[in-house]
C-alpha positions as CSV (number, residue, x, y, z in Angstrom):
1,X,54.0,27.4,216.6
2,X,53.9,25.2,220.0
3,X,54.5,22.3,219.9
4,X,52.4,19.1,219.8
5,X,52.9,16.9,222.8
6,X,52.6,13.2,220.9
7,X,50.5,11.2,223.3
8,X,48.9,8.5,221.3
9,X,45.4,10.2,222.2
10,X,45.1,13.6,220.8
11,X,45.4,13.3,217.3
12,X,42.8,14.8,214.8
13,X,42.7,15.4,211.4
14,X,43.4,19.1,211.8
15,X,46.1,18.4,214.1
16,X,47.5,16.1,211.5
17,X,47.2,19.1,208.7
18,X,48.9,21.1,211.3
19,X,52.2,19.3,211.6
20,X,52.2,17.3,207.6
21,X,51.4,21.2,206.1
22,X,52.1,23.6,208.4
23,X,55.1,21.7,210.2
24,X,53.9,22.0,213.7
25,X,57.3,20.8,215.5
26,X,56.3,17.4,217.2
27,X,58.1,16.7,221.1
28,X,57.2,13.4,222.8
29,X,56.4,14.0,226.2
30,X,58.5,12.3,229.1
31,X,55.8,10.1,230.5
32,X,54.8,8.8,227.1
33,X,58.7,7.9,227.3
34,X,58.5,6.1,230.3
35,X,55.3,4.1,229.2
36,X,57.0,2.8,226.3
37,X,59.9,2.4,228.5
38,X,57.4,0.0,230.7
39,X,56.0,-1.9,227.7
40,X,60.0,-2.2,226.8
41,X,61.4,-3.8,230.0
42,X,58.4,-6.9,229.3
43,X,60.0,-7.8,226.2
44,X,63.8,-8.0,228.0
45,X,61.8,-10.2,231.0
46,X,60.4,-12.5,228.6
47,X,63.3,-12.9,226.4
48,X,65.9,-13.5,229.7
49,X,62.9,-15.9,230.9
50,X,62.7,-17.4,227.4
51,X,59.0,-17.2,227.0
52,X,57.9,-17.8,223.1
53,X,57.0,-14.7,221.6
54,X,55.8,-14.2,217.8
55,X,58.1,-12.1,216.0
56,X,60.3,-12.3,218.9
57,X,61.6,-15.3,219.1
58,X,59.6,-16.9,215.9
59,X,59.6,-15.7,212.6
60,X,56.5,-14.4,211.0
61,X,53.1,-15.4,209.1
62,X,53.9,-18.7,208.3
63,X,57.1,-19.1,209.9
64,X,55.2,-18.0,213.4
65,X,56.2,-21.4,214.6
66,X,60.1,-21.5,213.5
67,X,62.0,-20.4,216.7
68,X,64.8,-17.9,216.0
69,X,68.2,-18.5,218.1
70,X,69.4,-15.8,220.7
71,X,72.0,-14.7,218.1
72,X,69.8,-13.9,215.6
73,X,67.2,-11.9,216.8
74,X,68.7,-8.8,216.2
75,X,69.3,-9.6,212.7
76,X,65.6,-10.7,212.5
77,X,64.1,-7.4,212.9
78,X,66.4,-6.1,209.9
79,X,66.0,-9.0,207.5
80,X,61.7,-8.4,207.8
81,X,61.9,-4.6,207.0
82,X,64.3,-5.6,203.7
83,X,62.4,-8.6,202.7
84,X,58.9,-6.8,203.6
85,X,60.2,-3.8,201.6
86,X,58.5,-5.4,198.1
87,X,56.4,-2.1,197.3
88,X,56.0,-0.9,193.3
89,X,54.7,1.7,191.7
90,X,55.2,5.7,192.2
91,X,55.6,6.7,195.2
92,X,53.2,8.3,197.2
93,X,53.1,11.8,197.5
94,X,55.4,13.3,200.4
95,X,52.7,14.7,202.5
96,X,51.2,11.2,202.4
97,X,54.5,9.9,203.3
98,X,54.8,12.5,205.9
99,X,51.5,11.8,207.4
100,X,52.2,7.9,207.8
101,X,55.0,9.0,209.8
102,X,53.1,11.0,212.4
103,X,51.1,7.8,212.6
104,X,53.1,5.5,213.4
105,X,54.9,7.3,216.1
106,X,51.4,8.1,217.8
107,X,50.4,4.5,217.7
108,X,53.7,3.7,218.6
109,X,53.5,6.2,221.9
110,X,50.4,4.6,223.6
111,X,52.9,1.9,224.5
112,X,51.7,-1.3,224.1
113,X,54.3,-2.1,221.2
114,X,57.0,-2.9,223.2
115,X,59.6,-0.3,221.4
116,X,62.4,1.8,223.3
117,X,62.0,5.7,223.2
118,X,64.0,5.8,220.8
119,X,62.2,4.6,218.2
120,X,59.7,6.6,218.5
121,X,61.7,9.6,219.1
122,X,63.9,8.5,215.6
123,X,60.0,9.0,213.6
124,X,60.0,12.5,215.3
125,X,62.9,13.7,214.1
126,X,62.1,12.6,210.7
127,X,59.1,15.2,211.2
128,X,61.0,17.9,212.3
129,X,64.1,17.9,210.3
130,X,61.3,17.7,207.2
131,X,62.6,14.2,206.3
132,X,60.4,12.3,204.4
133,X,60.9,8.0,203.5
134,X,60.0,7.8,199.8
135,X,57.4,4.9,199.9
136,X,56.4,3.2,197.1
137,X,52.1,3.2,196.7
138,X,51.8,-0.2,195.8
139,X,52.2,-3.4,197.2
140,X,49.4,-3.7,200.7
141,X,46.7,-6.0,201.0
142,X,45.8,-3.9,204.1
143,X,45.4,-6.9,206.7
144,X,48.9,-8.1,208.6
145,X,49.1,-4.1,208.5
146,X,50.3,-2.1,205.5
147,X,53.3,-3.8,205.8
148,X,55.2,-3.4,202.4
149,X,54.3,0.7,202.7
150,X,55.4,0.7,206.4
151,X,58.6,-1.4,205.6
152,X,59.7,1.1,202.8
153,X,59.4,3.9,206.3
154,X,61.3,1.8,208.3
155,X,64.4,1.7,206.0
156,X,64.7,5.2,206.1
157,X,65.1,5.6,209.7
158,X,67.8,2.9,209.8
159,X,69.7,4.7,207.1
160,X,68.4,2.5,203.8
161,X,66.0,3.1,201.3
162,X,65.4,6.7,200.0
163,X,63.9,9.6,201.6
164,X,63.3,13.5,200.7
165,X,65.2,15.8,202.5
166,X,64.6,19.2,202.0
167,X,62.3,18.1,198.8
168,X,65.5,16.9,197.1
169,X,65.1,12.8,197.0
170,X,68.1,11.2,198.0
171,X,69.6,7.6,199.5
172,X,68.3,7.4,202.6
173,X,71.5,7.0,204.4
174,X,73.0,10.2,202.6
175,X,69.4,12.2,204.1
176,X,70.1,11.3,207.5
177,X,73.6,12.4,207.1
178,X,72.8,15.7,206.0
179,X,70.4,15.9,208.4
180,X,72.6,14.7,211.4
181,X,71.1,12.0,212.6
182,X,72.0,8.6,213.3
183,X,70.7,5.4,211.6
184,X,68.0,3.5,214.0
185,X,69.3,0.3,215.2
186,X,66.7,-1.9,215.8
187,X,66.2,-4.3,218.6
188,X,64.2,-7.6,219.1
189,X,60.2,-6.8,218.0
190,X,61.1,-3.3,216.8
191,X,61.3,-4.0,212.9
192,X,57.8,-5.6,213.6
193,X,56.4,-3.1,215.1
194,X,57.2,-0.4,212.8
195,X,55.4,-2.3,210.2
196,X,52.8,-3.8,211.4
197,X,49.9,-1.5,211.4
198,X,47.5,1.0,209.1
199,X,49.3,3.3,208.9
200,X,49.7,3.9,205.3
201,X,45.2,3.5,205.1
202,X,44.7,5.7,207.9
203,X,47.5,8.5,206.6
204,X,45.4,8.3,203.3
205,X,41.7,8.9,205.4
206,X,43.5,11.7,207.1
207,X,43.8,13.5,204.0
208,X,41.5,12.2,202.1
209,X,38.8,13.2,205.0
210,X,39.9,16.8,205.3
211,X,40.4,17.6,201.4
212,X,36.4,16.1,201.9
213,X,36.0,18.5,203.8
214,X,36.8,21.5,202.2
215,X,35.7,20.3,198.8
216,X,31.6,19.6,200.2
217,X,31.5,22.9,201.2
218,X,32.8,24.2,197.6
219,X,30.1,21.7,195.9
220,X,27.2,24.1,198.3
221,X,29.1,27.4,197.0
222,X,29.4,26.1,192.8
223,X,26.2,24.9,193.4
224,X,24.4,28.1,194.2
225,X,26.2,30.0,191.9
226,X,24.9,27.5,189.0
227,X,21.5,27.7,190.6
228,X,21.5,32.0,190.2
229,X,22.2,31.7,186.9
230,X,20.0,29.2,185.9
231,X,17.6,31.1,187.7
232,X,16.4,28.2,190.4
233,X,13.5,28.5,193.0
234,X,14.8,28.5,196.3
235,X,12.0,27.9,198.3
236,X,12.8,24.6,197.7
237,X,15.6,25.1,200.6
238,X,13.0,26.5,202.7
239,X,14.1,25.3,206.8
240,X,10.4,23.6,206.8
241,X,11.3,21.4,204.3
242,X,14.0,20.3,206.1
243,X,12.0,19.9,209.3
244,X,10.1,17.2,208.5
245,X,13.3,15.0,207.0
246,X,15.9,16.0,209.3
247,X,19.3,14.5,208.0
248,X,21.8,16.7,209.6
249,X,24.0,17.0,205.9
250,X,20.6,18.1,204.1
251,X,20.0,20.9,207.1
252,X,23.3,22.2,206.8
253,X,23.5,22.2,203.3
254,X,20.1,23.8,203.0
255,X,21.3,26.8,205.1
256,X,24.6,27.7,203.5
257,X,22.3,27.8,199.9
258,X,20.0,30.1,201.9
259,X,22.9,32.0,203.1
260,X,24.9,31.6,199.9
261,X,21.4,32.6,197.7
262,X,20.5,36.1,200.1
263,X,19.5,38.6,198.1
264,X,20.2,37.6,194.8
265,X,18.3,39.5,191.5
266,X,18.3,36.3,189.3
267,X,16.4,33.5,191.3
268,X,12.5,33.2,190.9
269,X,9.1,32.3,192.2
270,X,7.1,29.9,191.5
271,X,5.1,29.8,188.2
272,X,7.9,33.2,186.7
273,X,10.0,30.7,184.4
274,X,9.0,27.4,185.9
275,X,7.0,25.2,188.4
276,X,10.2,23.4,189.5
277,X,13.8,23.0,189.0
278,X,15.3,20.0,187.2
279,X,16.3,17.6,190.4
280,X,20.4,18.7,190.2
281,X,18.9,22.3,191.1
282,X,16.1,21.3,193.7
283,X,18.1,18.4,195.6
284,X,20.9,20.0,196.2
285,X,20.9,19.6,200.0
286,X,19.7,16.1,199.4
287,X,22.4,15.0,197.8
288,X,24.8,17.1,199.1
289,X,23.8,16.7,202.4
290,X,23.8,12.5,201.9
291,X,27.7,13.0,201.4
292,X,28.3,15.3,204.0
293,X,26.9,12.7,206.6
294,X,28.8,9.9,205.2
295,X,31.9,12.2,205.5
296,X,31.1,13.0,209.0
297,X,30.9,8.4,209.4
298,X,34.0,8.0,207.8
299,X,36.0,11.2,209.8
300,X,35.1,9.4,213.1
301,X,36.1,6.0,212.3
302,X,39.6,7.8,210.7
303,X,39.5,9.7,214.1
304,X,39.5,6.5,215.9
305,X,42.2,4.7,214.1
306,X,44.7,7.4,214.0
307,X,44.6,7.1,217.8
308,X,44.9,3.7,217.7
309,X,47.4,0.7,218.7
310,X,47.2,-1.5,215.0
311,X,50.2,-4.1,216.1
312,X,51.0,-7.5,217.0
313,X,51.6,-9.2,219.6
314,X,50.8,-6.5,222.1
315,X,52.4,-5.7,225.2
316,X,50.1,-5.1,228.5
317,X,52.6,-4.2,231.5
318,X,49.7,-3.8,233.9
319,X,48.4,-7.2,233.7
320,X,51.5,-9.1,232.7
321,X,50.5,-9.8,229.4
322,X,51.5,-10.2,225.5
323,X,48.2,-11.2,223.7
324,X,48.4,-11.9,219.5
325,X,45.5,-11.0,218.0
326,X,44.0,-9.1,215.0
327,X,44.3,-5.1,215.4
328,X,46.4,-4.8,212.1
329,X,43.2,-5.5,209.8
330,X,42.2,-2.8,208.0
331,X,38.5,-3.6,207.6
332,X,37.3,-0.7,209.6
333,X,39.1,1.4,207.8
334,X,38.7,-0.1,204.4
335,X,35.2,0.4,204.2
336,X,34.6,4.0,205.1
337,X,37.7,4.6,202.8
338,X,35.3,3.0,199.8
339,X,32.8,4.9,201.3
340,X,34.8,8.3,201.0
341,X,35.1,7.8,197.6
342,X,31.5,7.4,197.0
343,X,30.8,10.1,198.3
344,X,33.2,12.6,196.1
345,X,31.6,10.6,192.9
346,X,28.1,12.0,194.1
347,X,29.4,15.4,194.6
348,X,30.9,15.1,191.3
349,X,28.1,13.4,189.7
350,X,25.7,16.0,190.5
351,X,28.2,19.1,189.8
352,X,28.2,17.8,186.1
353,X,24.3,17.9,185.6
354,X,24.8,21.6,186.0
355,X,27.5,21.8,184.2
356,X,25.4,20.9,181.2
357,X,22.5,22.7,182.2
358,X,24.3,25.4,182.0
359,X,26.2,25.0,178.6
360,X,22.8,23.6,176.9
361,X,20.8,26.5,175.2
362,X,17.8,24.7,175.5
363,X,17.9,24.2,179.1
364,X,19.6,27.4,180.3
365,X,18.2,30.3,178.2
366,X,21.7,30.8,177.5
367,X,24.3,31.6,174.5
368,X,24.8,28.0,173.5
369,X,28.5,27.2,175.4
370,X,28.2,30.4,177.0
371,X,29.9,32.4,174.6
372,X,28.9,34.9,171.9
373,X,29.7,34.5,168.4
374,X,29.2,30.8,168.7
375,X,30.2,28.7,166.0
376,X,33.3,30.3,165.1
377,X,34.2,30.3,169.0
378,X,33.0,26.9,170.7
379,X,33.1,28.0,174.2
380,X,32.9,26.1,177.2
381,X,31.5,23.0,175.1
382,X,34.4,20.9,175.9
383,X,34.8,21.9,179.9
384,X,31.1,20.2,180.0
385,X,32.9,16.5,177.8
386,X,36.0,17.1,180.6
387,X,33.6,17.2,183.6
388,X,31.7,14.0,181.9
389,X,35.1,12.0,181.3
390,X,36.5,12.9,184.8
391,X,33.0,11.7,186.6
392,X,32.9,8.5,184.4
393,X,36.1,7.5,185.2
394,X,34.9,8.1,189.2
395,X,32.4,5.7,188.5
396,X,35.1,2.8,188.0
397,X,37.4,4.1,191.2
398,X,34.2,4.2,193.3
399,X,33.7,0.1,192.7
400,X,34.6,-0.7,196.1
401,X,38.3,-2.6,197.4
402,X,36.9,-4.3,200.7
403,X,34.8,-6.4,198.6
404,X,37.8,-8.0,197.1
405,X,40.2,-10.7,199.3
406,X,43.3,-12.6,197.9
407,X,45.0,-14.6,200.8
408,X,48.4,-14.3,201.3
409,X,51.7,-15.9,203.4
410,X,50.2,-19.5,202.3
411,X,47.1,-19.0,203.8
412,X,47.8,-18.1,206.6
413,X,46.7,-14.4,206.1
414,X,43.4,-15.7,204.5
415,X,41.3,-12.5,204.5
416,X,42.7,-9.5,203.6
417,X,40.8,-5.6,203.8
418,X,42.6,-3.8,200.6
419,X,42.5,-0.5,202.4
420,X,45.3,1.2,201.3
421,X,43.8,0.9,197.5
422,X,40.5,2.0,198.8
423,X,42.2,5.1,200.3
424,X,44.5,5.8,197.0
425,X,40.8,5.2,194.7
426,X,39.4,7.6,197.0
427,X,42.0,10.4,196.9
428,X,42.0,10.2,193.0
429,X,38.6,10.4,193.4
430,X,38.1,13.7,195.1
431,X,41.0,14.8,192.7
432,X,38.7,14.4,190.1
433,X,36.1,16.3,192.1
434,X,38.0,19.6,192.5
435,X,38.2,19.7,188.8
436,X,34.7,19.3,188.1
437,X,33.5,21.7,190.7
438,X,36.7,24.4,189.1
439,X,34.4,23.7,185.9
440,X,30.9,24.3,187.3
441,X,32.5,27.4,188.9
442,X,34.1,28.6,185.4
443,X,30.6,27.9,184.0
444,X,29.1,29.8,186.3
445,X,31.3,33.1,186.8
446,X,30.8,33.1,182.4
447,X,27.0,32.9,182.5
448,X,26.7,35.4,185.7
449,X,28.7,37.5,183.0
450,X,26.7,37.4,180.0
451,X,23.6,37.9,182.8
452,X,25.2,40.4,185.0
453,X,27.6,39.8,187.9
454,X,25.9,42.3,189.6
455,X,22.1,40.4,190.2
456,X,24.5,38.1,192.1
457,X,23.7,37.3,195.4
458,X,26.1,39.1,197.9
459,X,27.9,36.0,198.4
460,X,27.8,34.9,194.9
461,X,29.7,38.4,193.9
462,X,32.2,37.2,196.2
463,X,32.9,33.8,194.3
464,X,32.1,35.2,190.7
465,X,35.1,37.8,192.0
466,X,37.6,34.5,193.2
467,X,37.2,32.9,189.8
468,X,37.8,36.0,188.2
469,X,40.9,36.6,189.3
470,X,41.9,33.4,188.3
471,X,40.3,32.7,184.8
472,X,39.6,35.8,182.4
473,X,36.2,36.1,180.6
474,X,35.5,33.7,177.9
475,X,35.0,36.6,175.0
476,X,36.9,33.9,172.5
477,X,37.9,30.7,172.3
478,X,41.8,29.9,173.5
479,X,43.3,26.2,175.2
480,X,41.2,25.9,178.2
481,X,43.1,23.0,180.5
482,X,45.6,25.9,182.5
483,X,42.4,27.5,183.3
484,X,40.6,24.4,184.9
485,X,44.0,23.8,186.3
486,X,44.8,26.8,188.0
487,X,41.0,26.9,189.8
488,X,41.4,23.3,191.0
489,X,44.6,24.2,192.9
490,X,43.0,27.4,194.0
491,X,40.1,25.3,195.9
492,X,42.3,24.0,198.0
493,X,45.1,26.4,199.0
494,X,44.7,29.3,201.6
495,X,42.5,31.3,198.8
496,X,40.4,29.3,198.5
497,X,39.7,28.4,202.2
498,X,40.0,31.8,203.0
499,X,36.8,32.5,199.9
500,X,35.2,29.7,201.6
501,X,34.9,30.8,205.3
502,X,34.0,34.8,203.8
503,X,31.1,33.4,202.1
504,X,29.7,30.9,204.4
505,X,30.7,32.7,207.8
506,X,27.2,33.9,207.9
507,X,25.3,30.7,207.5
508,X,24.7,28.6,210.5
509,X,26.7,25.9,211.6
């Protein structure tokens, strides 16, 4: 795989799946390394010239006005990442971890943090020797940075802490030993800028944004599958309808459930079974499509920040310049992250509605539960109570973080973003999703059975087929959780992308 030339600029989300998943190899170009080699030389100026610099020669937060002695500065950047390092809680998962790493060396490489090469080069080799800092998930208020996440990174790559290497989790020292590296030896501003930043937010929009992704276009392909069976009226998608209330999300929406719905034997007309479908059948490109142009609001401002330069002070070598200000808040960010999270709840909330339509006898046409024999064999009764437990509990992770502010380094910090508990809401969120939308898929490969797989659509053959292979039939009733499990993991590994890009490859994009 070539190689991704780490520039500070060229990030994107599938890049970042490229190198966290796939381990693209990660070089950093030589005149990235003399930019930061630039940015470098202003801090060994103003400390000769003994210019006042926070974090420099001061301590931090509070203590921005307590000077720090020649001898100590060193010693400085070491004592912030241990006394910063105050995170709880289970770690996050290593592709999370993984993720913040890429990160912060592309922030780090635009060079206007003041670090030597080396540092930068130390967070590459961390990628490519599949070393990964175990961080603790708790413990950010998202505003002076995520700094008790990004301290937890920083002790790996000076040999403290604990990292995975090779998936086995181990003291960090004893990982970079096996992996033959060297610990990091930090210089003045270094420890600083390793921590000071949103990294551990934006690492958490990465992936929350393209598991979005993937997931809004299974919620069009469960969707149309329910709608067969329930035998839905799709002249409701009709592109006219969609003409005269253009939202882009409805419009695309709308044509992969005309693309998705192409020849199938089980919808209707008008006035065969009904007038209209129930609103979780008619507006699905509504409310899909309200959710897919939210995602494409809250990729761009992600897009944005993982290019970014989130420290402070920061270093300006063209005009002579160290300015402190405010590019560590995670407000942008924050927000879109609640936002992300919303928007998997309406996916899931809508999925749900028909779930039960299709379980209900009296709204379906259906076997009661989708089984025969019912009664002795309860069916699907309790997917339809998972699917309502795992979209209630959304409802409480969807109550938005950025509303809330605690102040913090006595006051000094007095507004805070909590983005990084935004982002971890929204990735449990869209966990929750997948299962809902491996139900409504369940549900609908065991009613397309008891009406004929074969009045599927084209498309809809193809997915009744994927789930198939994964979950038997439903002739009697046995422990249905492995089954829910194993079709949630399916949605988002290479089956399921591959199922997703045969049976939407015809609709336009």
């Amino acid at each position: 795989m070539t190689p991704l030339m780490l520039t500070g600029e060229n990030l994107t989300v599938d890049t970042v799946i490229e190198v966290v998943e796939r381990k693209r190899p990660v070089v950093l170009p030589q005149e990235v390394a003399s930019r930061l080699a630039a940015s470098r030389s202003m801090v060994t100026r103003y400390l000769t010239e003994e210019r006042p610099i926070y974090g420099v020669t001061t301590g931090f937060g509070r203590f921005a006005d307590v000077v720090i002695p020649d001898s100590d500065r060193t010693r400085l950047q070491l004592n912030l990442i241990r006394s910063h390092a105050a995170g709880v809680g289970e770690p996050f998962a290593p592709d999370i971890s993984r993720t913040m790493v890429l990160l912060r060396a592309n922030a780090l490489a635009k060079g206007f943090s003041a670090v030597r090469p080396q540092v930068v080069e130390q967070l590459i080799n961390f990628l490519n020797h599949d070393l990964i800092p175990v961080i603790p998930s708790q413990g950010s208020v998202g505003a002076s940075g995520d700094l008790a996440p990004l301290a937890h990174l920083a002790l790996a790559l000076v040999g403290e802490g604990e990292a995975w290497y090779r998936g086995v989790r181990m003291p960090g020292a004893k990982a970079l030993n096996q992996a033959g590296l060297k610990p990091l030896t930090l210089e003045a501003k270094e420890g600083l800028a390793l921590i000071n930043g949103t990294q551990a937010m934006a690492a958490l929009g990465a992936l929350g944004v393209y598991r979005a992704r993937c997931l809004g276009d299974w919620a069009d392909i469960a969707g149309a599958l329910s709608f067969q069976v329930l035998r839905g009226i799709p002249s409701a998608f009709s592109s006219e309808v969609f003409q005269v209330r253009p939202h882009p999300g409805s419009i695309q929406s709308a044509k992969n459930l005309r693309h998705l719905l192409h020849l199938s034997r089980l919808t209707t007309d008008v006035g065969e079974i009904r007038v209209q479908d129930a609103y979780s059948l008619r507006c699905i490109p509504q409310v899909h499509g309200a959710s897919r142009d939210g995602l494409l609001h809250v990729a761009e401002v992600v897009s944005r920040e993982i290019n970014s330069v989130t420290d402070n002070p920061l270093f300006f070598p063209e005009m002579d310049q160290v300015i402190s200000a405010g590019n560590f808040h995670g407000e942008p960010v924050a927000l879109v992250l609640d936002y992300l999270g919303i928007i998997a709840a309406e996916w899931a909330n809508i999925s749900e509605r028909r779930v039960e339509r299709m379980v209900n006898p009296a709204l379906s046409g259906l076997p009661p539960f989708l089984v025969e024999n019912g009664g002795l064999n309860s069916g699907l009764m309790l997917a339809q109570y998972t699917a309502a437990s795992l979209v209630s509990e959304n409802k409480v992770w969807a109550h938005p973080s950025s509303v809330d502010s605690i102040p913090t380094s006595a006051n000094q910090e007095d507004h805070v973003s909590m983005g990084t508990t935004a982002g971890r809401k929204a990735l449990v969120i869209l966990e929750n999703l997948a299962r809902v939308l491996a139900i409504e898929l369940m549900c609908g490969a065991q009613a397309a059975d008891l009406l004929g797989p074969e009045l599927l659509s084209p498309a809809g053959q193809k997915v009744w087929a994927f789930v198939r292979e994964l979950v038997p039939p439903w002739d009697s009733d046995r422990v249905l959780s492995p089954d829910i499990e194993r079709l949630t993991r399916a949605l988002g590994d290479e089956r399921g992308r591959a199922l997703v890009q045969a049976v939407l490859s015809g609709a336009e994009r």
